[in-house]
N, C-alpha and C positions, 0 to 999 in steps of 0.2 A: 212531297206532301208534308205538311205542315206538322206539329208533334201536337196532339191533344191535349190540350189543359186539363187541369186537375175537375174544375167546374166540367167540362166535357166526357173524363171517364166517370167519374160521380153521375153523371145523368145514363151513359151507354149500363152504367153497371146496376142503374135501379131498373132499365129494361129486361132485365133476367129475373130476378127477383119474382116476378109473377109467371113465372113458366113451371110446369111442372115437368118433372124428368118424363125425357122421352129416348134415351140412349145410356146402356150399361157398361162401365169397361171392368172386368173384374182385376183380380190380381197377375193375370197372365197377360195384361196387357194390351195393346190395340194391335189386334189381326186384321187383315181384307178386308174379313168381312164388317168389321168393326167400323173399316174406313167406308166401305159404301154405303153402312146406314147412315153413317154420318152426313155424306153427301147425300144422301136423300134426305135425311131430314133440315139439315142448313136449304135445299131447295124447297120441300114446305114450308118449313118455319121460317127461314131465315136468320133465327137464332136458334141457337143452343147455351143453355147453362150451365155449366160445367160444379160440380159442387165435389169437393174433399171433404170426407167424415160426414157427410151430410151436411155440410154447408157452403151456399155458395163459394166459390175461388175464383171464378172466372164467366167469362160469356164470348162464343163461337158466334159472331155475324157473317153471315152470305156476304160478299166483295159489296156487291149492289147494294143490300139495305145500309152498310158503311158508306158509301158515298152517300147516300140518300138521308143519312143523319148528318153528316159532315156536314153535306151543302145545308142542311135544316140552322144547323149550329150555327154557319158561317151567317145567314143569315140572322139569326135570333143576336149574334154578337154585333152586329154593324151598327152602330148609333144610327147611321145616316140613310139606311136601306131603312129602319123602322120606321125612322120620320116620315118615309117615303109613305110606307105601306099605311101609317096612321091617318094622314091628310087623304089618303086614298078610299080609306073607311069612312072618314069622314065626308069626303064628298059624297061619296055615294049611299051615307046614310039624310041624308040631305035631300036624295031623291034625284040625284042628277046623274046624266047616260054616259056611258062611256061607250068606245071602242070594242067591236065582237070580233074575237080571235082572226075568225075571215077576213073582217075588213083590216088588222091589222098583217095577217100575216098571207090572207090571198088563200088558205084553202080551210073547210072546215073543223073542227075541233073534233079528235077521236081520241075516246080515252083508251089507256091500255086492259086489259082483263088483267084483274089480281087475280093473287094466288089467293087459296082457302087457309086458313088459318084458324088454331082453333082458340 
């Protein structure tokens, strides 16, 4: 896997910034039970913000929503994918049809149920 660029943690690290704390660790450290809220709440939220002194230090992403901003990133960095997707907005603000999922890929389009989020 590729190492994130600076432009890349600078965007992961403004996605925390707007969460409010939902997980305590005090001085005695992280217990069990520590670790399984944790994992509950990375499977609601998908993030956690981790903050020293009261201020952010860090942000806890679910495996999944890191891939799901990598590949975001991967795309938003591609000169030649944008071109792609810009002439493709363009067409299609133009008023002209494309292709439905079915007819290119043969079965129909089901999206998956998010999570709740708050």
């Amino acid at each position: 896997m590729a190492e994130l660029t600076g432009k890349q943690r600078r965007y992961l690290r403004g996605l925390g910034q707007r969460l409010a704390a939902i997980l305590h660790v005090g001085v005695e450290g992280v217990s069990d039970a520590v670790v399984r809220q944790c994992d509950a709440q990375l499977e609601a939220h998908e993030l956690i913000k981790v903050t020293r002194n009261g201020r952010a230090a860090a942000v806890l992403l679910n495996v999944d929503e890191y891939e799901r901003l990598k590949a975001t990133i991967d795309v938003l960095s591609d000169p030649e994918l944008m071109r792609q997707i810009r002439a493709s907005e363009k067409h299609y603000a133009r008023g002209a049809k494309g292709l439905s999922f079915e007819d290119v890929f043969g079965e129909p389009l089901t999206m998956p149920k998010r999570r709740g989020r708050r």
